[in-house]
Each structure stands twice: as structure tokens, then as C-alpha cells.
Residue, then its C-alpha position, 0 to 999 in steps of 0.5 A: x776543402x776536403x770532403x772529410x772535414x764535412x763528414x758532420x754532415x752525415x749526422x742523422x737525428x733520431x726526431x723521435x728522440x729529441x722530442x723526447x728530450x724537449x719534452x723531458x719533465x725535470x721531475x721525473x729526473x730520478x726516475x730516469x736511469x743513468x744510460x738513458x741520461x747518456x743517450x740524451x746528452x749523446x743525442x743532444x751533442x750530435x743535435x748541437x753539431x746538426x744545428x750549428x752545420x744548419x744555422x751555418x748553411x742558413x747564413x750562406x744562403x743568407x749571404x748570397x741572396x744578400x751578393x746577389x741582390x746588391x751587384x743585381x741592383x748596382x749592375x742596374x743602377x750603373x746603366x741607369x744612373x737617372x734612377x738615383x737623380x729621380x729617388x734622391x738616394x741610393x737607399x730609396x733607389x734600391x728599396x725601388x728597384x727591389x720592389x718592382x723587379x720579380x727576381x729581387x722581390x723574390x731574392x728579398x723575400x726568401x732573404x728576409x725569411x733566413x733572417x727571421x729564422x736565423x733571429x728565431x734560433x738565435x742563442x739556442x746553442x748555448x741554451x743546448x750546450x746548457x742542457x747537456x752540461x746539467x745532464x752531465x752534471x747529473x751523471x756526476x752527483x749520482x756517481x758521487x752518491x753511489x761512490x760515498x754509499x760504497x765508502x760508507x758500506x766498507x766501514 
């Protein structure tokens, strides 16, 4: 693949500013000016584009902890075809062989805490996308009131 299609990688997140964000009291929001509300839904769109590239690199891994664990337990199985006669299933031989081999417990559990935190961000890229598109919202009432206060001073 082309190095530049991966030049969003280079993202870098100003930490201190999305703290800001998520801390933002929707109260104070007219005290806010216009250009700080642009650097917001600019920082939240670079952040979403951080996010989804993490939230991807999170399912590669997942994916081949998951190839590495299956033909690991298939290499097993196929030399050892008395593991499945002895645990009556390929499930219960798998779990078996997962559970006793150092390198797939370990696979397993790093596996496991991919998912939980794939599950744990799940959907926050729409509640993101959300939150940019109101600040923008906002940007636009406030440039409608200042354009009917302008009509209204020329008649």
C-alpha cells in the first residue's frame, strides 16, 4: 500500500485540548466565541480520524491474535487427533489446549482485553461525529443572528 494513504497516522492530538472539550459545560456555550468553537469541531475531527485509525489498528491485532491462536490449536490438534476423542468436542479441546499452553493463554488474554476495549469505544465515533456536527450547528445560528441583526440595521 502507498506510505501516503497512511499519512493520517501522522495526527498528532493536542490532549490538553480535548479535555477541554469533554469537559465543555453546554451552559457556558454563549460565552464561548465563534473561532474557539471552530478549534473545537477542527480538533474533534482530527481526534475522530485518530480514533477510527486506533480503533482499526485494534481490530488488526485482534484479528491476528485470533489467526495465531486457531492454526496454533489446529497445528496441535492435527498431531494430536486423541485430544478431541478424549474432550468429546473441538470446542472443549481448544478452551483445553488454550488453557494449558503458556503462549495461547497469553495470545487469549491480550485477545480478550482487545475485544473489551473495542466493546468499551463501540459507537463513540457516531457520538463524536454528533458532537462536531452541533458545534457546527451552532456556528451556523449564531452566523444567521448576526446576518438578520445586519438586515435588520439597514431598514
Amino acid at each position: 500500500m502507498n506510505k501516503d494513504v497512511l499519512s493520517f497516522e501522522n495526527i498528532k492530538i493536542n490532549q490538553d485540548l480535548i479535555d477541554e472539550i469533554w469537559n465543555l459545560d453546554p451552559r457556558t456555550l454563549e460565552q464561548i466565541d465563534g473561532i474557539k468553537l471552530s478549534i473545537y469541531a477542527v480538533a474533534l475531527s482530527q481526534y475522530l480520524i485518530y480514533f477510527a485509525s486506533q480503533k482499526n489498528k485494534s481490530r488488526a491485532d485482534e484479528y491476528k491474535l485470533t489467526k495465531y491462536i486457531d492454526r496454533t490449536v489446529s497445528l496441535i490438534l492435527s498431531d494430536n487427533t486423541d485430544l478431541i476423542k478424549k474432550y468429546k468436542t473441538k470446542t472443549a479441546a481448544h478452551d483445553y489446549l488454550i488453557s494449558t499452553n503458556e503462549s495461547l493463554m497469553e495470545a487469549q488474554t491480550k485477545k480478550e482485553h482487545i475485544k473489551l476495549e473495542l466493546m468499551r469505544i463501540s459507537g463513540l465515533d457516531k457520538a463524536i461525529s454528533e458532537l462536531i456536527a452541533t458545534l457546527k450547528r451552532e456556528l451556523t445560528r449564531r452566523e444567521n443572528e448576526l446576518y438578520a441583526i445586519r438586515r435588520e440595521r439597514k431598514n
